[in-house]
PLY file of the C-alpha trace (Angstrom):
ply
format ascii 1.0
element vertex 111
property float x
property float y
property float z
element edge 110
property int vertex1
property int vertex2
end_header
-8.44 -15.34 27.63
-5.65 -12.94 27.30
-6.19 -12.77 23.56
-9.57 -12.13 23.43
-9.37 -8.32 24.51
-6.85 -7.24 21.60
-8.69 -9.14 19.49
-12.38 -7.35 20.52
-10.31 -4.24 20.00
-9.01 -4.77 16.50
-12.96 -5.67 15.53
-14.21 -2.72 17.34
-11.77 -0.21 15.63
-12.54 -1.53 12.52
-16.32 -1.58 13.06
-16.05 2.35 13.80
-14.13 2.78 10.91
-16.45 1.02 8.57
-19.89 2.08 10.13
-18.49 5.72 9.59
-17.70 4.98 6.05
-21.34 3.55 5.69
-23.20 6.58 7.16
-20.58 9.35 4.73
-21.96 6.98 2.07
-25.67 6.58 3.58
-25.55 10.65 3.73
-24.52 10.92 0.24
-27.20 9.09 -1.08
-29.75 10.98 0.70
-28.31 14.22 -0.66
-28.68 12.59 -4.12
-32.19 11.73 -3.32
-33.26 14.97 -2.19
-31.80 17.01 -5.09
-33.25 14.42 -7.49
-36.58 15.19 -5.85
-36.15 18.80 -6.42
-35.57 18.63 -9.74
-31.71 19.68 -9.41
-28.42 17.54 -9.78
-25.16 17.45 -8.35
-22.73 19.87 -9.39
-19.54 18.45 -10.89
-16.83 18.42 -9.42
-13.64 19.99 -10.60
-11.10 17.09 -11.88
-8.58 16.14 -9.40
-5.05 15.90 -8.86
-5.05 13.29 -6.13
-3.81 10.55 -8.35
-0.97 12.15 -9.15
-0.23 13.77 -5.73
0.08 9.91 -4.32
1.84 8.70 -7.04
4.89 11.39 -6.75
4.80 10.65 -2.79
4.85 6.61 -3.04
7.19 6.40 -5.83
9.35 8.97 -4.09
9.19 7.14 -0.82
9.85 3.50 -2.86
13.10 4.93 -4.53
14.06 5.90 -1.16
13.46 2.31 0.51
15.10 1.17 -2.35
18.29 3.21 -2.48
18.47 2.28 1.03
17.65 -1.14 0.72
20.44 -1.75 -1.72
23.70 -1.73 0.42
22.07 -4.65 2.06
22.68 -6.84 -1.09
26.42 -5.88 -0.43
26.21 -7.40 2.75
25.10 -10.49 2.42
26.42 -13.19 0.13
27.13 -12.74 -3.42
24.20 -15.33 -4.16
21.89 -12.85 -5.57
22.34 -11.16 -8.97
23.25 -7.54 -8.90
23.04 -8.00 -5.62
19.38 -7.51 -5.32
17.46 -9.90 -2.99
13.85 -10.41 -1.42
15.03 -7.50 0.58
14.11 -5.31 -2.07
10.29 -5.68 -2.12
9.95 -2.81 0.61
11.42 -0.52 -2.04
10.37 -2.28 -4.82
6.38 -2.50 -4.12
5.79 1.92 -3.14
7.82 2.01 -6.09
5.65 0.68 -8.58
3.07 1.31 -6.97
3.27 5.37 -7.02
4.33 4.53 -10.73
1.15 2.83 -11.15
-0.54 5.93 -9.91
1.29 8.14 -12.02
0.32 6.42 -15.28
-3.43 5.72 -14.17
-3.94 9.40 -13.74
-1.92 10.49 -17.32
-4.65 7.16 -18.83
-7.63 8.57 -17.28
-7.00 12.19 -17.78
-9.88 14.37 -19.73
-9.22 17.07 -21.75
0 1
1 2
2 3
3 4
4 5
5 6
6 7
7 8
8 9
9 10
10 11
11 12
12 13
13 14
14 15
15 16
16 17
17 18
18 19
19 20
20 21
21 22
22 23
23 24
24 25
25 26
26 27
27 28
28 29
29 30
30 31
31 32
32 33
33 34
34 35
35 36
36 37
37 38
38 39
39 40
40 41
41 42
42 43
43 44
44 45
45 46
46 47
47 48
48 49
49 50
50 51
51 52
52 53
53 54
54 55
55 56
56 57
57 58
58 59
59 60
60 61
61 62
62 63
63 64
64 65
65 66
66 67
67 68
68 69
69 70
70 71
71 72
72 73
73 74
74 75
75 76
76 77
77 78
78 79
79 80
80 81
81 82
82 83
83 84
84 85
85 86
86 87
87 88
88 89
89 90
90 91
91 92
92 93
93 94
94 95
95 96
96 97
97 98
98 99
99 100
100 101
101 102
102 103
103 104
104 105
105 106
106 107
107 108
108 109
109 110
């Protein structure tokens, strides 16, 4: 019984979340729809730096975890080479990650 009130929360959250995402969508579409009607289209929109914004944070944040990270390898037994263990996947994953972000937005760039 006790776990059935966390539970109901966790679904509820996540039904806000998504039923707002669906409506911001929903709304878009009907914007579309109208213009169309009109005759006019969507202005474009200016290309954006986002990707590369992210990237720079995550991979900055991943070499941090895994700086820190590191010294743990010292630690513990000499078992793992160069002393880097499972440990390292908190650093390891932002890292490439934000690198992944970097390159998609240098691959997708227009000119």
């Amino acid at each position: 019984m006790n776990d059935i009130i966390p539970c109901a929360g966790v679904v509820g959250i996540l039904a806000i979340i998504f039923g707002f995402l669906a409506f911001l969508r929903y709304m878009n579409y009907k914007e579309t729809i109208i213009l169309a009607e009109k005759g006019l289209t969507k202005p474009e929109k200016k290309p954006s730096k986002g990707l590369l914004r992210w990237g720079i944070i995550i991979t900055a944040i991943g070499l941090a975890f895994s700086i820190g990270l590191y010294s743990i390898g010292f630690a513990s037994a000499d078992s793992y080479p160069l002393h880097l263990g499972p440990w390292m996947l908190g650093g390891f994953v932002p890292l490439f990650l934000g690198l992944g972000l970097i390159l998609l937005h240098y691959l997708t760039e227009k000119e």
